[in-house]
C-alpha positions in Angstrom: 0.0 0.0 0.0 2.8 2.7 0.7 4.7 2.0 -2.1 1.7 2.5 -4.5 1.0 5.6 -2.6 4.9 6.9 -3.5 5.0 7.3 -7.2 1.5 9.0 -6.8 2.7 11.6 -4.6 5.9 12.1 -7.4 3.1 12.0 -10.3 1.3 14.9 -8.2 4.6 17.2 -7.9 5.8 16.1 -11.3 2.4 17.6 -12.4 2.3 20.5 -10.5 5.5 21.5 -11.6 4.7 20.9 -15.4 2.2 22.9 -14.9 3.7 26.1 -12.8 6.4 25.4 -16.0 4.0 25.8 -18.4 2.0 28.7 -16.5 5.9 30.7 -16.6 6.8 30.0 -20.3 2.8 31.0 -21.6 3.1 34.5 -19.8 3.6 37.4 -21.7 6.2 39.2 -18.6 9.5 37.6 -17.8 10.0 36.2 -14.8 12.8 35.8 -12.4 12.7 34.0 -8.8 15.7 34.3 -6.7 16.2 32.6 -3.2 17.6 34.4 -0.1 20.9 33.1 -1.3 21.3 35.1 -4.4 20.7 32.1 -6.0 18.0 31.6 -9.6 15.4 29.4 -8.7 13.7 30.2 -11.9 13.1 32.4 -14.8 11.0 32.1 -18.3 12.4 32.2 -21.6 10.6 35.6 -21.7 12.8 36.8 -19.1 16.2 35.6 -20.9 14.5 37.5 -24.5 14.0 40.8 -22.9 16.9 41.2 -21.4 19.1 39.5 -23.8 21.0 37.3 -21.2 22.9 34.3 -23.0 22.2 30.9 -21.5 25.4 30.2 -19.8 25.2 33.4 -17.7 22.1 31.9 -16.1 23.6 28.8 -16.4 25.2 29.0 -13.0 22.3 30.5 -11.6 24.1 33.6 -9.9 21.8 36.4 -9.7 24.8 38.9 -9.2 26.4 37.7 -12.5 23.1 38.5 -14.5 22.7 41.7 -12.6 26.1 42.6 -14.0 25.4 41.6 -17.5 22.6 43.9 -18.0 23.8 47.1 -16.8 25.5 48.3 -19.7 22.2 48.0 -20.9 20.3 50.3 -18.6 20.3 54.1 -18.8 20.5 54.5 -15.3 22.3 51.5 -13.7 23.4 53.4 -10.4 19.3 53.3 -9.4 18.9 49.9 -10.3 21.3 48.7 -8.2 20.3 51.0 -5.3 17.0 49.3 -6.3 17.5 46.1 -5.7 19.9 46.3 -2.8 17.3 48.2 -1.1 14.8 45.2 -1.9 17.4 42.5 -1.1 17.6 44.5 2.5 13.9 44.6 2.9 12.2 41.0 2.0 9.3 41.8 3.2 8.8 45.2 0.7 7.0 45.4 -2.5 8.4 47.0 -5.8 6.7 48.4 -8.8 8.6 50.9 -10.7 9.9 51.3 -14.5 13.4 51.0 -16.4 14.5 52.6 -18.9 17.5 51.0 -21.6 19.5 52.6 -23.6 18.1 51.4 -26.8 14.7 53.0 -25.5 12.7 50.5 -24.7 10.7 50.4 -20.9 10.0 47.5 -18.6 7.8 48.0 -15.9 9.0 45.4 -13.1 6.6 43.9 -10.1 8.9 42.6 -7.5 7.1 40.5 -4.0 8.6 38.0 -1.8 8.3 34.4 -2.5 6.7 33.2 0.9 6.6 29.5 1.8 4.1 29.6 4.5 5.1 32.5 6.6 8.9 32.1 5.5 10.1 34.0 3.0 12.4 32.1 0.8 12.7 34.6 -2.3 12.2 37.3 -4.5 10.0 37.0 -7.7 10.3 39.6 -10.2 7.8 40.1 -13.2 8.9 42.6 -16.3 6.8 43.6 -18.9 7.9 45.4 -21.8 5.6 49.0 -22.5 7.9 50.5 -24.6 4.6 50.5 -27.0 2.2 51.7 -24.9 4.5 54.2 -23.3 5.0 55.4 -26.6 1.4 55.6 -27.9 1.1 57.7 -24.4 3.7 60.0 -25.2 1.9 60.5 -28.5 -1.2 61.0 -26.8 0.2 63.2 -24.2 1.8 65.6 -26.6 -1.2 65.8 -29.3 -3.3 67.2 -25.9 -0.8 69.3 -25.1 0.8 70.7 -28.7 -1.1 72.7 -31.5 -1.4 70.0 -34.1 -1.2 72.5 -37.3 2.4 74.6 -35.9 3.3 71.7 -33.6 4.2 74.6 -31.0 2.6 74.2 -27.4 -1.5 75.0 -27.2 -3.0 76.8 -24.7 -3.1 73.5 -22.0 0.5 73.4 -22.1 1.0 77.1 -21.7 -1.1 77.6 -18.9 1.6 75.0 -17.3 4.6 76.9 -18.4 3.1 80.1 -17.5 2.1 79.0 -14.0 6.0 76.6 -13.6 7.2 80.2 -14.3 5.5 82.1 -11.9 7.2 79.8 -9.9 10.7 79.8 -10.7 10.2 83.8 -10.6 9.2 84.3 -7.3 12.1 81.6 -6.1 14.7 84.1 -7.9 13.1 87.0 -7.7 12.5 87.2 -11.6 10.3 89.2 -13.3 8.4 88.0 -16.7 6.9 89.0 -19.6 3.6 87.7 -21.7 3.5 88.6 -25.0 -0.1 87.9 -27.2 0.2 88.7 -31.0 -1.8 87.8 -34.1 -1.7 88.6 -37.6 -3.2 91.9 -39.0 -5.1 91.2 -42.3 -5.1 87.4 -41.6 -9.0 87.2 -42.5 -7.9 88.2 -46.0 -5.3 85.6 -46.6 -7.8 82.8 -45.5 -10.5 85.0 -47.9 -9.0 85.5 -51.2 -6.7 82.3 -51.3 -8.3 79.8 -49.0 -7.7 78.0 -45.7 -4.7 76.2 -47.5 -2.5 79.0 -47.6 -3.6 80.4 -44.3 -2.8 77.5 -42.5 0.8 77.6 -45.0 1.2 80.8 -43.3 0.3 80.0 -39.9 3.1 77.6 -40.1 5.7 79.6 -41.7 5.4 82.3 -38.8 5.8 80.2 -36.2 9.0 78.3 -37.8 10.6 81.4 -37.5 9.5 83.1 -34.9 10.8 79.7 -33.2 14.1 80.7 -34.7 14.4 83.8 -33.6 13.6 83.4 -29.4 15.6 82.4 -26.6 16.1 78.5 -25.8 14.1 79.7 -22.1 11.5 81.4 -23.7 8.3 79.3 -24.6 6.5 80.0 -27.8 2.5 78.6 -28.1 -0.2 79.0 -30.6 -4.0 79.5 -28.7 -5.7 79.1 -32.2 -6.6 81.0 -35.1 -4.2 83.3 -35.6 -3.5 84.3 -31.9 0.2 82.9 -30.7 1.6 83.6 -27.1 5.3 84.8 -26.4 6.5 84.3 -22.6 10.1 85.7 -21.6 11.3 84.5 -18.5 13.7 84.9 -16.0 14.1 89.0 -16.7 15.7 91.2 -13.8 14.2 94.8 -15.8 11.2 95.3 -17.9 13.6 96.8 -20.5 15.4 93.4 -21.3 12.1 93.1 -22.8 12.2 95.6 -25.9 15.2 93.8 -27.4 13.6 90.5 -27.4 10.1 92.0 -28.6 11.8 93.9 -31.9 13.8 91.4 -32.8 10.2 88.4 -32.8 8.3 91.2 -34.8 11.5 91.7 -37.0 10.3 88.2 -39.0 7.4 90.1 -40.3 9.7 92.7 -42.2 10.3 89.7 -44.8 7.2 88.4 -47.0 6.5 85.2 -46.7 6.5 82.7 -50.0 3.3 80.4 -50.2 2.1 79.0 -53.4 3.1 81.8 -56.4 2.1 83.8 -53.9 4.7 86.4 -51.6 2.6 87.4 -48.7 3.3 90.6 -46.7 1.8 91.0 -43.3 2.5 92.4 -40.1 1.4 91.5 -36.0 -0.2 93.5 -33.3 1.2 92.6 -30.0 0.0 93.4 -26.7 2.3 92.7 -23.6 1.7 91.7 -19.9 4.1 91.3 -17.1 4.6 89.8 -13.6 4.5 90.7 -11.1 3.2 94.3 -12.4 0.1 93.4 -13.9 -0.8 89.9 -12.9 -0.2 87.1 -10.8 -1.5 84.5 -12.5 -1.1 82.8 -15.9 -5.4 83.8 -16.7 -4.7 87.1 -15.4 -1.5 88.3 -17.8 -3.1 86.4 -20.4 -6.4 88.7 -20.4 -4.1 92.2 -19.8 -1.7 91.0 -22.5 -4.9 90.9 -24.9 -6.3 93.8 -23.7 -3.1 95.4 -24.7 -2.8 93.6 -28.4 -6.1 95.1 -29.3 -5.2 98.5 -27.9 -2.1 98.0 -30.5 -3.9 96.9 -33.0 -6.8 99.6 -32.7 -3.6 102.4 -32.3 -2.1 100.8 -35.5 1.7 102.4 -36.6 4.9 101.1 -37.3 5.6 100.3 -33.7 3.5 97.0 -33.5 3.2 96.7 -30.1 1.8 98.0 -26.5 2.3 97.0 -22.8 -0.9 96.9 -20.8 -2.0 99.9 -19.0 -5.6 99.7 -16.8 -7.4 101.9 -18.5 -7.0 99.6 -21.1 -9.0 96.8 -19.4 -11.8 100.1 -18.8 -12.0 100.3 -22.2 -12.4 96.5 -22.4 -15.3 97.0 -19.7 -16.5 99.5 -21.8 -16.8 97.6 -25.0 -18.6 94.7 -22.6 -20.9 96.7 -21.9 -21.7 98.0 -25.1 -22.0 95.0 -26.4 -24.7 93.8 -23.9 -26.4 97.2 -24.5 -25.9 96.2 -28.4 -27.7 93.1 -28.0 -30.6 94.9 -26.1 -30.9 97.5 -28.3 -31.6 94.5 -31.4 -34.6 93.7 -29.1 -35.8 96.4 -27.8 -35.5 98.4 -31.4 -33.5 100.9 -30.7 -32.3 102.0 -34.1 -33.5 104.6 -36.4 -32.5 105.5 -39.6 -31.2 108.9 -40.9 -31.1 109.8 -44.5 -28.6 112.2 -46.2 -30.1 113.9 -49.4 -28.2 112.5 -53.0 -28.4 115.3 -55.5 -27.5 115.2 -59.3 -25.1 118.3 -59.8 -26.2 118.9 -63.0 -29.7 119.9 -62.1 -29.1 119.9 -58.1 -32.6 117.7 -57.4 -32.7 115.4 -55.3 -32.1 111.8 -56.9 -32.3 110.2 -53.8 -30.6 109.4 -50.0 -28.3 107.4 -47.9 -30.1 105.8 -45.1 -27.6 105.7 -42.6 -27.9 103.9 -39.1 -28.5 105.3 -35.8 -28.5 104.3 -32.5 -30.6 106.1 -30.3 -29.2 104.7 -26.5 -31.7 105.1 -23.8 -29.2 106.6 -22.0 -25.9 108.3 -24.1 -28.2 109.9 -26.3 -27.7 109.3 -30.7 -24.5 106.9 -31.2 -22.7 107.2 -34.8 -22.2 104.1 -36.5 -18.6 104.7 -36.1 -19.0 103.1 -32.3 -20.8 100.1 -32.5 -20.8 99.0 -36.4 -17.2 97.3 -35.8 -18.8 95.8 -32.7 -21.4 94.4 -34.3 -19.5 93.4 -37.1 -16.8 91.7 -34.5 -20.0 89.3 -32.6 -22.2 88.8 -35.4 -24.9 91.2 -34.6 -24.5 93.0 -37.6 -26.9 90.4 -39.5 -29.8 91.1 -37.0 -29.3 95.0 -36.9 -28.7 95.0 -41.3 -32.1 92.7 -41.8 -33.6 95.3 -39.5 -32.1 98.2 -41.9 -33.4 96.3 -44.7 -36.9 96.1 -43.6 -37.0 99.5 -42.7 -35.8 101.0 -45.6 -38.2 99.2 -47.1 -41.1 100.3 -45.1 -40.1 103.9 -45.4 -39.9 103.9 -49.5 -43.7 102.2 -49.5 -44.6 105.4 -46.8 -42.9 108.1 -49.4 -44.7 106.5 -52.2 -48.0 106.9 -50.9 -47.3 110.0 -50.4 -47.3 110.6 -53.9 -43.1 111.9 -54.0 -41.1 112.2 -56.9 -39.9 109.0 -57.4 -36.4 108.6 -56.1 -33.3 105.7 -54.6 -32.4 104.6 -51.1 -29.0 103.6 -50.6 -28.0 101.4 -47.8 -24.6 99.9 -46.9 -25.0 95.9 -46.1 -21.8 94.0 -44.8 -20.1 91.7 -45.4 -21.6 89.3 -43.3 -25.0 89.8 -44.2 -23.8 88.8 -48.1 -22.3 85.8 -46.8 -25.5 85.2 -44.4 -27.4 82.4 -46.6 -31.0 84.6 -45.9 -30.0 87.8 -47.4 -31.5 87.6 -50.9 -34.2 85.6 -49.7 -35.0 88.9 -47.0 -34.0 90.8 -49.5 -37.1 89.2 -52.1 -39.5 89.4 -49.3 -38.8 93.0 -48.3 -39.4 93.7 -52.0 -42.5 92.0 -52.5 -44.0 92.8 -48.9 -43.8 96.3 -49.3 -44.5 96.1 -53.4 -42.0 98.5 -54.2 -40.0 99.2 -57.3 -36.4 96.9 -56.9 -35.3 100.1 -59.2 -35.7 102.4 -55.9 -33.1 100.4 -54.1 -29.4 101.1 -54.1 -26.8 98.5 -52.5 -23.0 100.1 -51.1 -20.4 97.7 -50.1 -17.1 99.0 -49.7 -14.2 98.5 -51.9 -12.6 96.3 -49.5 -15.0 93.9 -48.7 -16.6 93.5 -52.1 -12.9 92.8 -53.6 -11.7 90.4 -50.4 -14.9 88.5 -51.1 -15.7 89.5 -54.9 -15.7 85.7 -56.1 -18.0 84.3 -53.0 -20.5 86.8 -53.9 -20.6 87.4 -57.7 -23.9 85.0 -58.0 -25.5 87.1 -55.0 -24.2 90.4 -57.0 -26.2 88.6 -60.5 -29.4 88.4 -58.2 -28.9 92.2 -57.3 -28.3 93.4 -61.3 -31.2 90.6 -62.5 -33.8 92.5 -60.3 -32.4 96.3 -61.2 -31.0 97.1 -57.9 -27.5 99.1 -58.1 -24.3 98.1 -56.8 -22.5 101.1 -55.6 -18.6 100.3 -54.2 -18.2 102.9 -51.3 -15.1 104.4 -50.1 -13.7 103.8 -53.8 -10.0 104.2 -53.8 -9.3 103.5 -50.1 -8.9 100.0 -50.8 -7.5 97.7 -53.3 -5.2 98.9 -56.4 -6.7 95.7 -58.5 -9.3 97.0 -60.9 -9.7 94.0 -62.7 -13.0 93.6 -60.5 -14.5 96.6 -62.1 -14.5 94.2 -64.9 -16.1 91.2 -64.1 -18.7 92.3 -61.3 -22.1 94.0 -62.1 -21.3 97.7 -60.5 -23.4 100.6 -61.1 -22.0 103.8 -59.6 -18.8 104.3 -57.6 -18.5 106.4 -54.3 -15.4 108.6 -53.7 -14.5 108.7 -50.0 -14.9 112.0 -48.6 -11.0 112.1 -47.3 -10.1 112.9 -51.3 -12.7 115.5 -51.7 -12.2 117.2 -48.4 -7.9 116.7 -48.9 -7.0 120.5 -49.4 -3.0 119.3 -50.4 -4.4 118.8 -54.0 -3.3 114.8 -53.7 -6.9 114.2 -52.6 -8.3 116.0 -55.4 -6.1 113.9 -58.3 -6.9 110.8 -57.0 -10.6 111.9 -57.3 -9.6 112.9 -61.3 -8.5 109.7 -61.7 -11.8 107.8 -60.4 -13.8 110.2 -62.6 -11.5 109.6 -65.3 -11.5 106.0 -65.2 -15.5 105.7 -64.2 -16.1 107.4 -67.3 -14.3 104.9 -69.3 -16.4 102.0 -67.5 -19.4 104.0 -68.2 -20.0 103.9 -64.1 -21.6 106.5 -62.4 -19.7 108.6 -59.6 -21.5 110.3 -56.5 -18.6 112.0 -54.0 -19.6 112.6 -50.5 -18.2 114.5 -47.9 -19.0 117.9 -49.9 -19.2 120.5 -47.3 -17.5 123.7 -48.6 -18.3 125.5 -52.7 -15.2 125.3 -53.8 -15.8 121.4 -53.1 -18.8 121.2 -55.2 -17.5 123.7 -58.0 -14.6 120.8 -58.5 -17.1 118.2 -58.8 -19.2 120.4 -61.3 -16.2 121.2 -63.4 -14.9 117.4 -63.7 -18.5 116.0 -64.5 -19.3 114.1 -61.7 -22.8 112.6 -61.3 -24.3 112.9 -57.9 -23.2 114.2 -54.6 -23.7 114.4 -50.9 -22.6 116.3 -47.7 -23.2 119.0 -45.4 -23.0 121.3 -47.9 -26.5 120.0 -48.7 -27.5 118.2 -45.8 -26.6 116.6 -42.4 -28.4 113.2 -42.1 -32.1 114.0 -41.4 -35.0 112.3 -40.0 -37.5 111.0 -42.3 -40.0 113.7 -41.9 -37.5 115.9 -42.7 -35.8 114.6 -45.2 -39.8 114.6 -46.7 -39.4 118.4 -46.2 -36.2 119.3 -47.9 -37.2 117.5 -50.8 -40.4 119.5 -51.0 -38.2 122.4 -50.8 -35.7 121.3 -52.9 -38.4 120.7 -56.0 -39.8 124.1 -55.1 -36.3 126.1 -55.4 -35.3 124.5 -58.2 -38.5 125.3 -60.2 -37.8 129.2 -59.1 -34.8 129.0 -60.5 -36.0 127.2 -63.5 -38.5 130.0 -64.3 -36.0 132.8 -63.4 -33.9 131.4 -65.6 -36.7 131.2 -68.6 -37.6 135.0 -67.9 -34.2 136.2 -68.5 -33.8 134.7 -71.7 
């Protein structure tokens, strides 16, 4: 009976190791078991293929030989050795930390004592190769924390070089700058040759701008066309000019994208710490304050450091725009309209309808104030439907009021062409108010119509299909390519009133020239800005069509602009018959 019992109980441990064999090898970590003695109990084939250990090192089973065979390997053998001596002296300790080799790959080891019972006779060790998966971290880690077009840091990782900076200043009792810039004209780029080549340029200024600041310095784009400078470690704010002139220095060159050479320039508004802010949100919102201060004071200079009142003004504009947004609401508008005359026969042809704001509070606010606003947050589609409608509204009131049959003009933006509803408001406004699509006069300026001129040519068909006129305000204030003149369905040209009010004489030849060359395009010209005689006897004597200006008239209400034009028909038919009676 006992020896049958014997060879059972070896079948039993014969299995058991088998299968503890088997369990090692079919692992995907190498595995190492060393007794108290220094001595291998056992390892996997895994083991010996990540670490590249030949057979006959293991062969005698020394741990210490092994150990020595694989630190030419590591990056950092000092610590692995401190390591494992600190494991060796503590049996009962856990480990889980990571190596790194010098031909980059990372194991993560597992090291607990090998306990038989309560004894503890060993050491097991489990590696496991993540050089992938730290990789694919790495990756992961720096696409959330880098811009992915300039492959420069984005805002995440700025707000954490920002804030590690702060830091390091107050430890050395550094000071620090924050510089916010973006690209002036940027919107045209992206406009008139496409996203391609803005995002071409995007990249080309950050390539050397990279090039051109300090090694300490950190460089990030926050999107768009908006990139952040920060200097560091500065002992005097003027260690700062320097540095600035030399980053804005790398707009002085064009830039070559496509066929294309590209000139543009930056606005740059500049924070620093401790002086303006203590935190990284806090310079960040002074420094653009001050970029828009730059860019609003324009000039070869390119930049500004932030001063409060900038940040009143900021308050300002906030609270404008909430005003703005009431005003669409509560219809706080009105429209004002500036008599057109023909300067042959001085009658009235017809009038600008020019926007108002009439604030419950400040009184009448010029366009001037809150047009770029709106334009800036959209709300210029809201307030220029309501401008449409209106001006409809008010040509079906003069009709029934039997007046000589004249135009409104009315400026619409940019957006509102782009706005997918615009000719559809534009149809209804029409057919509502059954007026005569004749009577209606469109201004865009020169700028905007020629940024944008391919994007709205089938819009600018629909205008010249139903007779209404395309009129390109403040003509010769904006782009020196005529070829559009060409090609787009314009009616009459406007001179800007800075060339008819220039008293230099320059003014007044670039104003030749537009008649000169309207002529040849068999366009109509009405100047504005006439305020003085000698003014309108220039116009007179160089055939221009139409005009408009204080000379005339300031922008009136309607029910005055009603009464001028009764006077105006009245004068002019006294003069008429004076005229008759002397011959």
């Amino acid at each position: 009976m006992t020896k049958k019992k014997q060879p059972l109980k070896e079948d039993a441990a014969l299995e058991s190791l088998s299968l503890l064999k088997a369990t090692l090898e079919s692992t995907a970590d190498g595995i190492l078991v060393v007794n108290t003695e220094g001595i291998i109990a056992s390892y996997n084939q895994k083991f010996r293929n990540m670490w590249g250990i030949p057979e006959q090192v293991l062969a005698n089973k020394e741990d210490e030989k092994a150990v020595s065979y694989v630190l030419n390997s590591l990056k950092d053998p000092q610590l692995f050795i401190a390591k494992l001596q600190e494991l060796y002296a503590t049996p009962e300790s856990n480990c889980f930390d990571e190596i790194e080799l010098k031909d980059g790959r990372i194991f993560e080891r597992y090291s607990i004592p090998q306990k038989m019972g309560d004894k503890i006779v060993g050491r097991v060790f489990s590696f496991r190769d993540v050089t992938e998966r730290k990789s694919m971290e790495q990756q992961l880690l720096y696409q959330a924390t880098h811009d992915s077009l300039t492959d420069l840091p984005n805002r995440t990782l700025l707000y954490d070089r920002i804030t590690e900076n702060i830091k390091n200043a107050k430890r050395h009792n550094y000071i620090m700058a924050v510089a916010l810039f973006d690209l002036n004209r940027f919107k045209g780029v992206n406009d008139g040759l496409g996203h391609e080549a803005g995002d071409l340029l995007l990249q080309l200024v950050a390539k050397r701008m990279s090039r051109t600041i300090r090694e300490t310095d950190t460089l990030a784009r926050l999107g768009g066309d908006e990139f952040v400078l920060v200097i560091n470690e500065l002992t005097d704010q003027s260690e700062v000019f320097p540095i600035i002139e030399r980053c804005l220095s790398i707009f002085n060159k064009s830039f070559k994208i496509h066929q294309h050479s590209i000139s543009t320039s930056a606005s740059m508004g500049i924070s620093m710490f401790p002086t303006h802010g203590a935190t990284a949100q806090e310079l960040l919102k002074y420094a653009d304050s001050a970029m828009y201060h730059a860019k609003n004071q324009g000039g070869h200079k390119g930049y500004q450091f932030y001063g409060s009142y900038m940040t009143d003004k900021a308050v300002e504009t906030l609270d404008l725009e909430n005003d703005l947004h009431n005003a669409i609401q509560q219809q706080q508008f009105s429209l004002f309209y500036q008599p057109i005359l023909d300067l042959k026969t001085e009658l009235v042809q017809g009038a600008e309808a020019l926007l108002r704001w009439i604030h419950p509070t400040k009184g009448i606010i010029g366009p001037d104030k809150f047009i770029p606003l709106a334009e800036e947050t959209g709300l210029i589609v809201p307030i220029g439907a309501w401008v449409l409608n209106e001006v409809g509204r008010q040509l079906k009131e003069w009709e029934a009021l039997e007046l000589p049959r004249f135009f409104v003009s009315f400026n619409v933006s940019v957006q509102q062409f782009k706005d997918r509803n615009f000719l559809g408001e534009m149809e209804k406004m029409i057919s509502s108010n059954k007026i005569n699509p004749k009577s209606l006069e469109v201004e865009i300026t020169e700028t905007g119509l020629m940024s944008n001129a391919t994007l709205f040519l089938n819009s600018l068909k629909w205008l010249e299909s139903k007779g209404i006129a395309l009129v390109v305000d403040d003509f010769g204030t904006g782009y020196s390519n005529l070829n559009y003149l060409n090609i787009l369905p314009i009616n009459k040209l406007k001179i800007d009133k800075s060339f008819i009010q220039d008293d230099s004489g320059k003014g007044h030849n670039i104003a030749l020239s537009i008649l000169a060359l309207a002529k040849k395009l068999k366009l109509k010209v009405v100047a504005e800005g006439v305020e003085t005689k000698e003014q309108l006897d220039f116009l007179k004597k160089n055939q221009c069509d139409e005009v408009q200006g204080y000379y005339f008239s300031k922008p009136i209400e309607s029910e005055h602009f009603i009464v001028f034009v009764k006077e105006n028909r009245i004068l002019n038919e006294k003069h008429s018959n004076n005229n008759q009676v002397i011959a």
